[in-house]
Every structure is written in C-alpha cells, then in structure tokens.
Residue frames relative to the residue before (quaternion, step in Angstrom):
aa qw qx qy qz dx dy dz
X 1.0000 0.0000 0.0000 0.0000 0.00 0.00 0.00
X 0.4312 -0.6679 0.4990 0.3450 3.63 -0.92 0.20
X 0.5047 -0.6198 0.5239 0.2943 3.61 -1.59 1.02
X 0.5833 0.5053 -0.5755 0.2707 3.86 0.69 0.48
X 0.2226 -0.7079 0.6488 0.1683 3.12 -1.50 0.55
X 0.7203 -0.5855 0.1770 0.3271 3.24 -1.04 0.81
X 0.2427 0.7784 -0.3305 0.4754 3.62 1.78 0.32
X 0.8401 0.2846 -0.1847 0.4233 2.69 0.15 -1.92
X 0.4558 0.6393 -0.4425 0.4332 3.50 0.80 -0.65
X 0.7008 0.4976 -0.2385 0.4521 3.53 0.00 -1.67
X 0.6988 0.4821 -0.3008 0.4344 3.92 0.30 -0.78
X 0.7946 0.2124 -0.2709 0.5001 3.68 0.54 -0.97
X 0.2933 0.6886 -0.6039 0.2740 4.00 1.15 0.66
X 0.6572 0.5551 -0.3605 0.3605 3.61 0.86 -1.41
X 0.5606 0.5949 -0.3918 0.4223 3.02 0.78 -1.67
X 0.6746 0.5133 -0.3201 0.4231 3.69 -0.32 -1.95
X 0.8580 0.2931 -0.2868 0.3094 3.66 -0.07 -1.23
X 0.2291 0.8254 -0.3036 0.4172 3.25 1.55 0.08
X 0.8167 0.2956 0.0036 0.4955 2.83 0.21 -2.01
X 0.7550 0.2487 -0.3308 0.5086 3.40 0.36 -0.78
X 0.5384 0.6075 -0.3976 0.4278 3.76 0.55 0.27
X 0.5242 0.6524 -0.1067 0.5369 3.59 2.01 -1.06
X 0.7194 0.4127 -0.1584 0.5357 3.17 1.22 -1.75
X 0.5542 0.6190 -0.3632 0.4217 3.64 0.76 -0.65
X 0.7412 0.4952 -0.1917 0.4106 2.89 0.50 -1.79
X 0.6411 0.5289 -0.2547 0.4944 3.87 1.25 -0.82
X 0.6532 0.5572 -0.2638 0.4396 3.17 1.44 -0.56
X 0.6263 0.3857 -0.2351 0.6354 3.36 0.92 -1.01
X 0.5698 0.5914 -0.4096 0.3972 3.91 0.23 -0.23
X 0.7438 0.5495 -0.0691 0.3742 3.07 1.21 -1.27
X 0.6473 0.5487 -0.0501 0.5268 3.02 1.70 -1.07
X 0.5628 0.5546 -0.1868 0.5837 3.34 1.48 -1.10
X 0.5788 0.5778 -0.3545 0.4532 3.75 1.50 -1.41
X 0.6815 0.5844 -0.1579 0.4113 3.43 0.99 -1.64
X 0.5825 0.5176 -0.2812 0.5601 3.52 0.72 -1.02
X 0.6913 0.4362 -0.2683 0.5098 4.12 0.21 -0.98
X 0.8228 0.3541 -0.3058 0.3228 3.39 0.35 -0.70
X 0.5631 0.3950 -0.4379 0.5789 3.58 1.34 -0.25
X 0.5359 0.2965 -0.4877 0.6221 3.97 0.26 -0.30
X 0.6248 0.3361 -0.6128 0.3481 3.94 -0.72 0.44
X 0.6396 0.6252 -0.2391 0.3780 3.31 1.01 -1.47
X 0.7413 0.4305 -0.2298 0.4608 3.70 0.85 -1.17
X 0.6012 0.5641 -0.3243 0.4639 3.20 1.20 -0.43
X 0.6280 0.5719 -0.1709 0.4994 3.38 0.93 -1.11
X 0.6048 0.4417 -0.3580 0.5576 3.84 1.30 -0.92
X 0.6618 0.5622 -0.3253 0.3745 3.70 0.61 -1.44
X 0.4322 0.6687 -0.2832 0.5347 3.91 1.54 -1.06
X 0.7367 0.3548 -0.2237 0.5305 3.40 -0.18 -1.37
X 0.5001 0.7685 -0.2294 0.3265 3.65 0.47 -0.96
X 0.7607 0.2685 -0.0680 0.5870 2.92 0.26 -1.87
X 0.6411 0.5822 -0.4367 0.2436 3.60 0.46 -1.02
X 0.5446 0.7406 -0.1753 0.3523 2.81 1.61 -1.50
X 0.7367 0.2856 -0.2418 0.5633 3.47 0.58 -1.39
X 0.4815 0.6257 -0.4727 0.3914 4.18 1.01 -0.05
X 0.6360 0.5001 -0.3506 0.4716 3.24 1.00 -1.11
X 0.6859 0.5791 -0.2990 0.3237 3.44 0.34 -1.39
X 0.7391 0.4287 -0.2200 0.4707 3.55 0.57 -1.49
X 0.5141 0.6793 -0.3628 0.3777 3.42 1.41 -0.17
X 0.6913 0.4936 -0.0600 0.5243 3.06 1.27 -1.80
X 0.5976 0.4448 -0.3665 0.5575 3.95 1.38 0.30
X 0.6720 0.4839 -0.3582 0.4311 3.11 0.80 -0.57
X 0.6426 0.4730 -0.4300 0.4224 3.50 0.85 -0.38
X 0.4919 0.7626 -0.2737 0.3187 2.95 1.32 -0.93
X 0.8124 0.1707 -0.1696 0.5312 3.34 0.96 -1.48
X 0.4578 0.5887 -0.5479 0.3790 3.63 1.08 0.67
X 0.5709 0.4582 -0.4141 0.5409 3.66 1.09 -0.34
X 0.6504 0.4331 -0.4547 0.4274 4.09 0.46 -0.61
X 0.7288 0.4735 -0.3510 0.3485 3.50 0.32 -0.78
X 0.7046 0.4677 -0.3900 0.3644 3.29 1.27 -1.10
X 0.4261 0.7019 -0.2685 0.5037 3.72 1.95 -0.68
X 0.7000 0.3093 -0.2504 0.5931 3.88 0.65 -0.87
X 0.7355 0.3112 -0.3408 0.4961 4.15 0.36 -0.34
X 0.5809 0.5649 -0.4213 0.4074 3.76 1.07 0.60
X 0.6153 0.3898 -0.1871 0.6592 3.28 1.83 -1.19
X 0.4368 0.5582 -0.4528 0.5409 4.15 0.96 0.39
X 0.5300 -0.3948 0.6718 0.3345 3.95 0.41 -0.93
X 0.7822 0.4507 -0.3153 0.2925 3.55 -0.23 -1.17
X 0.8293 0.0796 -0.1242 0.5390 3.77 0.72 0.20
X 0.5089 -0.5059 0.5657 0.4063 3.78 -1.36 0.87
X 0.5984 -0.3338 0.6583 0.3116 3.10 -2.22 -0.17
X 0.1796 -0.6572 0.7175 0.1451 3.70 -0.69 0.18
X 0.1148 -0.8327 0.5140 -0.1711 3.39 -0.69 1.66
C-alpha cells in the first residue's frame, strides 16, 4: 500500500494547482504576447502601405497639375510663369 494518507495528498493539491495554473497562465500570456505582435506587425505593414500609396497619388497629382497647366499654356488661356 502507499505511506500517503489523505493529508498528504490534500497538501501538495495546492502546490500542483499552483503550478499548473502558473503554467497555463504563462501559456496563454504568451500566446496573447504572440497574437499582439503579428497584429502590431500587420498593422504597421498596412501603415507603411497606405503612406506609401499617399505619397504616390501625391506625386500624380502634381504631375497632372503641371500637364494641365502645360495644355492651358499651349490653349492661349494662361502665360508661362517665368
């Protein structure tokens, strides 16, 4: 038979649930850690992203403010600015 008695048993439950209650918690902590950091990351790509196509659509628009002002100069309808 074994030398526990139902004492001993009862004493190292806390302990155990402790630990595996410790280990969970470290687990899910971890996972949650993991989860946050690729949703930081995608967010941060999508950021760069957008800025990116801000920058661009910027750099057309000047673009077609110089054609138009170029087509309403050869129209007659405006001086050269010199």
């Amino acid at each position: 038979m074994n030398d526990y008695t139902a004492k001993d048993l009862s004493d190292n439950e806390p302990e155990d649930h402790e630990d595996s209650d410790k280990r969970a918690f470290d687990e899910m902590n971890s996972q949650i850690q993991l989860v946050l950091q690729d949703m930081k990351d995608k967010f941060q790509t999508m950021s760069d992203q957008i800025l990116s196509r801000i920058d661009d659509m910027g750099a057309r628009i000047d673009d077609l403010e110089k054609n138009i002002s170029d087509l309403m100069i050869h129209a007659g309808l405006e001086t050269p600015d010199k």
